[in-house]
N, C-alpha and C positions, 0 to 999 in steps of 0.2 A: 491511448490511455497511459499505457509505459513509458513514460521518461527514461532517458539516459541514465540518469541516477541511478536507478530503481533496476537497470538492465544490470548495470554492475554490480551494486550488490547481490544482484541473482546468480549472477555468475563465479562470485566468489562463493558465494555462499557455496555453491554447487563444487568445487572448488577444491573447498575445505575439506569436504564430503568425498574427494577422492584421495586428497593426501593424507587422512589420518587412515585409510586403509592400504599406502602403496607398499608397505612394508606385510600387509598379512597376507594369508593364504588364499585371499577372494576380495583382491582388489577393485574397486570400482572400473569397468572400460568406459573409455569414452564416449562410444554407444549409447550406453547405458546412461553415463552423465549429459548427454544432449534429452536425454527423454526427461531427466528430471529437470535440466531446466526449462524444458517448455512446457510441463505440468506445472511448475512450480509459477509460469509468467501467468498460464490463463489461468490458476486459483484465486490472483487477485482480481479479477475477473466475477469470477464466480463470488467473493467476499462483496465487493461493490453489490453484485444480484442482492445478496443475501442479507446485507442491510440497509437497501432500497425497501424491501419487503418488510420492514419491522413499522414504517409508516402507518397503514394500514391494522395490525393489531394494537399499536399504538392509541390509535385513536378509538379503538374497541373497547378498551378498556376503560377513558375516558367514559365513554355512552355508557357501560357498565355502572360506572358509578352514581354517574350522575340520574340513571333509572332506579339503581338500590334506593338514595335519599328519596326521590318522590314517591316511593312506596313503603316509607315508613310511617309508622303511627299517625305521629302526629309533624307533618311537616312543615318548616319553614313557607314564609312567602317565597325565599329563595331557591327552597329546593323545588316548590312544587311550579314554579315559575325561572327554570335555571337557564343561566348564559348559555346556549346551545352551538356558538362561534365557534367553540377548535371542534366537539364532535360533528361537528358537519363542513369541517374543513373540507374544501375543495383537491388538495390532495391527495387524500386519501379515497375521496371517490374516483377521482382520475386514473390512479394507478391501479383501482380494485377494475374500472374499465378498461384501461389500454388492452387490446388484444394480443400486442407483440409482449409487453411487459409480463402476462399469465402465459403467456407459451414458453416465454422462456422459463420463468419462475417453473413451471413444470416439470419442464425439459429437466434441470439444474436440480433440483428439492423437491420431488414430488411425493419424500415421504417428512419432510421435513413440514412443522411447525411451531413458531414463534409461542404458540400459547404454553406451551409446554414448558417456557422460560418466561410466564406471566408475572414470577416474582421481580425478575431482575426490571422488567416494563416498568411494575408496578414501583418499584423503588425509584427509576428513571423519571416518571410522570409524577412521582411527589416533590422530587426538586425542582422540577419543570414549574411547578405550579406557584412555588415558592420566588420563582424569580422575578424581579420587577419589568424584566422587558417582556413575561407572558402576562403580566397581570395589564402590561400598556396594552398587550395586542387585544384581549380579552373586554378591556374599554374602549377602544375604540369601535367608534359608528362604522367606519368604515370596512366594508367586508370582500376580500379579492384574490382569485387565486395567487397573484404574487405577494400579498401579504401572507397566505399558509404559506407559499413555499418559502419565502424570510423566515418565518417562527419557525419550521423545521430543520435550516439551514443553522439557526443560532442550538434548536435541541442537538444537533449531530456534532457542533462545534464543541458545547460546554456540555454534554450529557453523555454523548458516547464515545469520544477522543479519551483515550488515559482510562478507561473504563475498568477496572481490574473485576471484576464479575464478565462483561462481555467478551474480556480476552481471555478468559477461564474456561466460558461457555468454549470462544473459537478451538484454545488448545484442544478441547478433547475433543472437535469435531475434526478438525485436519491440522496435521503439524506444518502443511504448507502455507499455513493461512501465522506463521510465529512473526511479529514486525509490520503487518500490511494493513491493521484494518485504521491507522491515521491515514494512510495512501487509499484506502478504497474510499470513507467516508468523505475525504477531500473532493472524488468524482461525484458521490453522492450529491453533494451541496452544488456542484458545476450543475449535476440534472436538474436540480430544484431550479435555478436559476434558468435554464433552456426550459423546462417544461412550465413555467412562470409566463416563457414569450410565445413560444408556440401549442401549448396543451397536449404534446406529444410525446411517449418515450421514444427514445432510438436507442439499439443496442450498442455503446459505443467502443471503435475498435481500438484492438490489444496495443496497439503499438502507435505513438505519437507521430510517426511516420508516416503511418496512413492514412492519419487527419492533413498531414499536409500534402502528401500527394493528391487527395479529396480536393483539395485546394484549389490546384493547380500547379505547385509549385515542387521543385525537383531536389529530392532529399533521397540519401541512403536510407536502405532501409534498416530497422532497429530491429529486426527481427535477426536480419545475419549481423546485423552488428553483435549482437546477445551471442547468437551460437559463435561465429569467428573469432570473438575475445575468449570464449570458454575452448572451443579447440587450440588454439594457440600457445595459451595460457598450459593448458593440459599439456601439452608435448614438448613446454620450453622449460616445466617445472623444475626438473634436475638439475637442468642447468642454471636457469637464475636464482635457484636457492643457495646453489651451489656458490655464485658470484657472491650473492649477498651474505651467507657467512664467512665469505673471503676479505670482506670490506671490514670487519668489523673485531674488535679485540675480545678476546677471553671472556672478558667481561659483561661486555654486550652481547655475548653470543648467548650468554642467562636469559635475554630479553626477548631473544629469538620467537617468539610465541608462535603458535603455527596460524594465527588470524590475521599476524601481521605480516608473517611471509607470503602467506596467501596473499593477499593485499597486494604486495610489492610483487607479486610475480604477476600477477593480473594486470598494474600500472606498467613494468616493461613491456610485456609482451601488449598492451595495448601502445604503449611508443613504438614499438617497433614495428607492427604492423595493421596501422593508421597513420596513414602519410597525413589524411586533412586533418588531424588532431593533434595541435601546437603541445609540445611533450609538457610544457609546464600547465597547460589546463586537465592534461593526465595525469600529474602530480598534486595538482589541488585536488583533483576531485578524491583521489584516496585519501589523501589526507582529511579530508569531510568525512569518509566512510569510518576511516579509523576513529572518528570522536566514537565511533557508537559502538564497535564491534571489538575494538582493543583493549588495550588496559589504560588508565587513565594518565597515562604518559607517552602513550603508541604515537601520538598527530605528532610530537618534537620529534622524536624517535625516527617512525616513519620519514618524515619532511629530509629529515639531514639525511638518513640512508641512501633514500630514494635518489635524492641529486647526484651523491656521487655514483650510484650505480647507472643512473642513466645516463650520465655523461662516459662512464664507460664502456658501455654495451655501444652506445652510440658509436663512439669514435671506434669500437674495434669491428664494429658490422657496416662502417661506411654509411650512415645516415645524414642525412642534411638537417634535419630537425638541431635547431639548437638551443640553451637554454637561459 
């Protein structure tokens, strides 16, 4: 489920979290920050569970409605004869069935319920219904579990991505969950799409490593990759902060921000030790992290530092990698 990407940012983040405490009197241990990055890998995990599950009410609320109008006064041909397509989507009775999909949902939230946030639903499913590709699915003749899972796949794209009520809701349920829920709903739309061919959940694992070992095929695994950048990272700190306000004038040391030094300690200490990882695709990849976590000049900033300090570390720690 975890990408590489997604490793590193956990790991900085995790990171950050010990250098803005190394100077006080109850510094983060290492210990400690491996425990939070592997809470912090399987929440997204648990974010994926937990907007899998909003399917189902989803579509509750739809029936809701569409039962209120037939039991008004005096109702329409329409209400009293209404499109009954999305609430008896296939879907949502699949997943209200899966056996493994309620064991975990249990396991995970079992005091937890969506209806309690029937507002934010209800505000979701009024632009839903507004949209011309639900009013396409809505007319057509044709009726087919992989057509619900397409319409739920486009509701999670354009209805709950960028959400600022859903990630309001997430903030005050877990601050682990701050950045994740475009990365968990992205899996969501993968299940829709599997459970579309085979009618089945599977609970899918943490780490993209061990889809591909499932495979067949022989890959490191992303789990020590995740903790080994964060240990290394942690113990080399002093010192490559230390190099990298060495590199740098009066001026730019202003700049120094502690997300971007994070950043650049985490990108050497992953050159340095990750032999298979060609040092410049460890230099892009922070520099992609810094669009999102820096200031809006960090990725130039970042990019220039980064070279020279890697070419430094390099040549003074006898590396082969070169740039």
């Amino acid at each position: 489920m975890l990408n590489r990407r997604i490793l590193r940012i956990k790991a900085f983040k995790v990171l950050y979290s010990t250098a803005i405490t190394r100077d006080s009197q109850s510094p983060v241990a290492l210990q400690d920050a491996e425990t939070q990055l592997t809470e912090s890998c399987e929440a997204v995990r648990d974010l994926y569970i937990l907007m899998m599950g909003a399917v189902s009410p989803l579509t509750a609320i739809a029936r809701q409605r569409v039962e209120a109008l037939s039991r008004k006064l005096n109702p329409t041909e329409e209400e009293k004869n209404p499109n009954l397509k999305f609430v008896e989507n296939g879907l949502a009775v699949l997943l209200d069935n899966d056996i493994d999909f309620r064991k975990v949902w249990k396991k995970k939230f079992p005091k937890f319920d969506w209806n309690q946030y029937d507002l934010i639903l209800k505000s979701i499913l009024n632009d839903v219904t507004t949209k011309p590709w639900f009013k396409s699915y809505m007319e057509s003749d044709k009726s087919s579990l992989a057509a619900d899972c397409k319409l739920f796949t486009k509701i999670y794209e354009e209805e709950f991505v960028d959400n600022e009520e859903i990630a309001a809701m997430l903030e005050d349920m877990s601050l682990l969950w701050n950045d994740d829920l475009a990365y968990a709903l992205t899996y969501c739309c993968k299940s829709f799409e599997s459970l579309a061919k085979t009618g089945r959940w599977s609970m899918p694992p943490l780490y993209q490593s061990e889809i591909l070992k499932a495979e067949g095929k022989s890959v490191e695994s992303d789990c020590d990759f995740a903790h080994k950048l964060l240990r290394t990272s942690y113990g080399a700190y002093d010192r490559y902060s230390d190099l990298l306000s060495s590199l740098v004038s009066s001026y730019e040391k202003e700049r120094l921000v502690a997300t971007d030094m994070c950043l650049m300690v985490c990108c050497l200490a992953e050159i340095m030790n990750f032999p298979s990882i060609p040092a410049r695709v460890s230099i892009n990849e922070y520099v992609e992290i810094s669009k999102f976590y820096g200031t809006p000049k960090s990725s130039v900033f970042v990019n220039g530092l980064l070279d020279r300090a890697a070419r430094k570390v390099m040549a003074e720690e006898g590396s082969t990698k070169t740039l």
